[in-house]
N, C-alpha and C positions, 0 to 999 in steps of 0.2 A: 504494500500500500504506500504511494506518495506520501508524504509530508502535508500537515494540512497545507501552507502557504501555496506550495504546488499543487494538490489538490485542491485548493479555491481556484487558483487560474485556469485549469485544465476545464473545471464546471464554468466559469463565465466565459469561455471559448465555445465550450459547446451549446451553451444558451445562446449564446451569438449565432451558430451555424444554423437553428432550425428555432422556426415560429413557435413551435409549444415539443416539448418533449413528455415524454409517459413516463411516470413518477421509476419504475421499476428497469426499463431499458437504460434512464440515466443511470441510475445507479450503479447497473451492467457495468455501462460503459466505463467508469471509475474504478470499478473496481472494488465496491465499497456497501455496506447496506441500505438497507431504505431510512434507515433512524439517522444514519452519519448524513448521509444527503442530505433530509431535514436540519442536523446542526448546518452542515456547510452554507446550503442555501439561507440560514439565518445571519451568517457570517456575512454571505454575500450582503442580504440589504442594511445591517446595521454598516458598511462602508458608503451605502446609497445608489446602489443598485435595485431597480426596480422589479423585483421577481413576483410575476402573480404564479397563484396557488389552484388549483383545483382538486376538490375530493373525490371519494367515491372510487369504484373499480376501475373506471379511467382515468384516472386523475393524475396528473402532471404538473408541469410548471412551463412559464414562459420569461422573455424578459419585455417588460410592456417599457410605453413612453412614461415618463414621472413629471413630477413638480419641477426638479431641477435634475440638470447634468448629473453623470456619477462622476465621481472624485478623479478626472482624467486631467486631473494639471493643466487645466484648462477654465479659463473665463468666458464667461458669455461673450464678450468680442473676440477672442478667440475662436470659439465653437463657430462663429457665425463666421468668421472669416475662412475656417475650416470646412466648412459645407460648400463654401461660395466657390472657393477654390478649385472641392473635387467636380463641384459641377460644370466647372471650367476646364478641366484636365479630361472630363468626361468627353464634353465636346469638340477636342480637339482633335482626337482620333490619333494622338502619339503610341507608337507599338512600343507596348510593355509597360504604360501606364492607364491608358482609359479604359481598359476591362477591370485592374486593379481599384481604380477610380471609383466604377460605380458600385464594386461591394464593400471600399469603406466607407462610402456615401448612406450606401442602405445599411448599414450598421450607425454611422450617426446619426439619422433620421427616426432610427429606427426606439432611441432615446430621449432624442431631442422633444425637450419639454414646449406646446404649440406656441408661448410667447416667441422661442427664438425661430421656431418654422415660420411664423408669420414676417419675421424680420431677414431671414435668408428669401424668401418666396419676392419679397417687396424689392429688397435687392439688386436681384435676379429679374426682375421685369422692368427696373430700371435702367442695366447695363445692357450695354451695347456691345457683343462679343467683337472680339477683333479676330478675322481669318485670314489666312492665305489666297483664300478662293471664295468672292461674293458667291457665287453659286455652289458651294458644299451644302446638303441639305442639313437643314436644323433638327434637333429630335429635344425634347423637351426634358431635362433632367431626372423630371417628375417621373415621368415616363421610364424612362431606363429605371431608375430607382426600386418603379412598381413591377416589372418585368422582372430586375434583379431577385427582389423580395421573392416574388410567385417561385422562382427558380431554386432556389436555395432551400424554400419551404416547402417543394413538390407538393403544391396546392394548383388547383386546374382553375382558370382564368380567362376571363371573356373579355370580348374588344371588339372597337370595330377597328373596320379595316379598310383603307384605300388599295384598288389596283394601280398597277400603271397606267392601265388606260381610263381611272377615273370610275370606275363600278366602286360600290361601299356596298359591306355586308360586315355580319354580325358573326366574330368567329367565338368558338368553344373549343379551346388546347387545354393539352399537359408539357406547361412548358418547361424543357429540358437546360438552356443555355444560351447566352446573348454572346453574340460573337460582333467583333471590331476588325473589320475589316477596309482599309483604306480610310474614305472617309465619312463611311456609314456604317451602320450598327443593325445587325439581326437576329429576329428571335427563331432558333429552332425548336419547335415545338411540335407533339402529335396531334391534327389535327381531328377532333372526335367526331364534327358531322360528314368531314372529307375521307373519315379513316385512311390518313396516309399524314407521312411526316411531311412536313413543312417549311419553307425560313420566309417569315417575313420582316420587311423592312420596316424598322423601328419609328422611321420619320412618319411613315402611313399609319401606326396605329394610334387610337386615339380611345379615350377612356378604359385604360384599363383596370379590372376590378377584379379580384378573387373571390370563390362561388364559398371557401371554407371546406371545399369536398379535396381529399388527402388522397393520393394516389403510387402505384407502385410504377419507377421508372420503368419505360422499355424500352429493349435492343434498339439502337439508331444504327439505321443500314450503312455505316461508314466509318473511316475511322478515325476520326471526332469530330466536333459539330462545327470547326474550321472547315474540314474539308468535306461535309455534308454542305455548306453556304456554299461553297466555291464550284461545288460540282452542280449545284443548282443554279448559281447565276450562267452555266457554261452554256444549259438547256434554254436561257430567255437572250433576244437579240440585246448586244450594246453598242454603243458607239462606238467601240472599235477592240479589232484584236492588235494586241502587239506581240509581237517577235523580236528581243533585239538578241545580239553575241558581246557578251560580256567578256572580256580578258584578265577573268579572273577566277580562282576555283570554285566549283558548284557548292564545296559546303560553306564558303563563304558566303558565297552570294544569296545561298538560300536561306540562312540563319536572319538574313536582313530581309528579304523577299518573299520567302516562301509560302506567307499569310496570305498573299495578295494573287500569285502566279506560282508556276510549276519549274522548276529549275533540274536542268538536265546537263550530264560531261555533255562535250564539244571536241573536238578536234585541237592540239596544240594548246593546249591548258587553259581553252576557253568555257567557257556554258552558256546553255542554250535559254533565257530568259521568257517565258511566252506569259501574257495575262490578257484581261479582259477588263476595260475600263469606258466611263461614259465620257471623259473629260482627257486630252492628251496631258494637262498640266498633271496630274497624280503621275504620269512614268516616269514625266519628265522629273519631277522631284525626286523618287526613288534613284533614279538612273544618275541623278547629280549626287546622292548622300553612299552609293557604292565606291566613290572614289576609285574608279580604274576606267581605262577605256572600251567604248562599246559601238560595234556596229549595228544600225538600224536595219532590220529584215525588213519589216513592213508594221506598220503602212508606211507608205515615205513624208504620208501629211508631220509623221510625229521629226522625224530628220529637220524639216523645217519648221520644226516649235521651237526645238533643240537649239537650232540654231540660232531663231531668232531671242530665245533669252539668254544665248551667249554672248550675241550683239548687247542686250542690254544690262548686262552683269562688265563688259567691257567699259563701258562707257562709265561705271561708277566713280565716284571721288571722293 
C-alpha cells in the first residue's frame, strides 16, 4: 500500500480522469479498502477539494465544481489567466500542445467555481485571437472543453451538426477522442443512429450536451483515432493533394509531419512527403519549420506559394 501522501494524489488523479467513479472499483484501483477510501477522500476535501458522495449499492464519488478553487497555488487572477490561456493554446493548433491544452482546460473548468467561468467566458468574447491565417476555422473552446469532458467520461453525447455542404442534423455518439490535426480539431466518435464510426469537424458542431447514459468503449477500425481522421479526410475531396521530396530522413521528417501526411524512404536519403490540405499556406509552413531542402511533386500551384513567401521573407528588415 502507498503512503497516505501518495495515496491522496494517486485518488485526486483518478477523480480527475473520470466524471463519477463507483465507491468499490476506486478502491480496487488503490489498492486499499472501502473504509481507507472514505478516510482518504475526507483528507481530500478538508484541503478543499470538492468530492461529492453518493450512497447506496451504486454509490461512488465524483469531483464537482465548489465555492472556490482547490488549494493549486493559484489566485483567482491567476486561475483566470490560466483558462484564458489554455483556451488560446487550444486554438492555435501547435502539435504537442493543443490536445494537451484542452484536457487541462477540462480539468480546470471542471472546478472552477461559476464566478471565475463567468469572468474567463467574458474574457474570451472580448478578445480578439490573433492567427497566422484569417481563414483557419474557429471552434469555440467551450466546445472542445464539452467534447473533451464527454470523452474522458465515456458518456454518449448529442449535437448538432453542420455538413460541408451546409445540411444540419441532430447526431447521437459514443464519443471516443478529439484529434488536432493541422488546423482543425475532430471528434471521433461511434455514430448510434448511422451505426458506423465517425470524425466530425469540431468547428460544425454546435450545442453539445451529455445524455448521462455511460457506455462501454469499442474497437475503432484503425490504428488510433489520428489515423482513423486522416484516412477519412482521404475519402472526402480537398483542395489539394500534395507530394513534395524532402532531403531529409523519413523518421525525421515524420516525427514533425506524420499527424498531418504519410511519410515514406525515397531514393538517396530523401522521403516521400504526401498530404491533403484545403489551404496551400499549412504545407507551406510545415515544409519551412523541417529545415532541409525539398522538391515540389505536385501541384506546382504550391512551388509558386513557396516561392512567393520566399520573395517576401526576403525583403524583411
Amino acid at each position: 500500500m502507498a503512503n497516505t501522501s501518495s495515496r491522496t494524489l494517486r485518488l485526486l488523479s483518478l477523480l480527475q480522469t473520470h466524471r463519477y467513479w463507483p465507491g468499490p472499483e476506486l478502491a480496487d484501483r488503490l489498492g486499499v479498502s472501502v473504509r481507507t477510501l472514505r478516510r482518504d477522500i475526507d483528507r481530500l476535501r478538508e484541503l478543499g477539494y470538492p468530492v461529492e458522495a453518493s450512497r447506496g449499492v451504486d454509490g461512488g464519488y465524483q469531483l464537482a465544481a465548489g465555492a472556490a478553487l482547490p488549494p493549486l497555488v493559484l489566485d483567482d487572477e491567476e486561475a483566470v489567466a490560466l483558462a484564458v490561456g489554455l483556451q488560446t493554446a487550444a486554438q492555435g493548433g501547435v502539435a504537442g500542445i493543443a490536445e494537451s491544452s484542452v484536457r487541462a482546460l477540462a480539468k480546470v473548468v471542471q472546478v472552477m467555481p461559476p464566478r471565475l467561468r463567468r469572468r474567463v467566458d467574458a474574457l474570451r468574447a472580448m478578445t480578439v485571437p490573433l492567427t497566422w491565417n484569417s481563414t483557419a476555422p474557429s471552434t469555440d473552446p467551450a466546445v472542445l472543453t464539452a467534447l473533451a469532458q464527454a470523452c474522458r467520461d465515456t458518456e454518449r453525447l448529442e449535437f448538432g451538426y453542420t455538413s460541408a455542404a451546409g445540411e444540419r442534423s441532430d447526431r447521437h455518439v459514443e464519443p471516443l477522442r478529439l484529434v488536432s490535426l493541422g488546423r482543425r480539431w475532430y471528434l471521433v466518435a461511434y455514430d448510434l443512429v448511422r451505426h458506423g464510426w465517425r470524425s466530425f469537424r469540431a468547428d460544425r458542431i454546435t450545442g453539445p450536451r451529455t445524455t448521462g447514459a455511460r457506455f462501454l468503449p469499442r474497437t475503432l477500425p484503425a490504428e488510433d483515432a489520428a489515423a482513423f481522421v486522416r484516412a477519412s479526410m482521404e475519402q472526402v475531396p480537398a483542395g489539394w493533394t500534395v507530394e513534395v521530396l524532402v532531403a531529409a530522413p523519413a523518421d525525421r521528417v515524420r516525427s514533425a509531419a506524420s499527424r498531418w501526411g504519410t511519410v515514406e524512404d525515397a531514393a538517396d536519403g530523401r522521403c516521400r512527403l504526401t498530404m491533403r490540405a484545403d489551404s496551400l499556406d499549412w504545407p507551406a509552413m510545415l515544409l519551412g519549420s523541417l529545415d532541409a531542402d525539398f522538391e515540389v511533386v505536385s501541384p506546382p500551384e504550391l512551388l509558386d506559394h513557396v516561392r512567393r513567401w520566399a520573395r517576401t521573407f526576403d525583403r524583411a528588415t
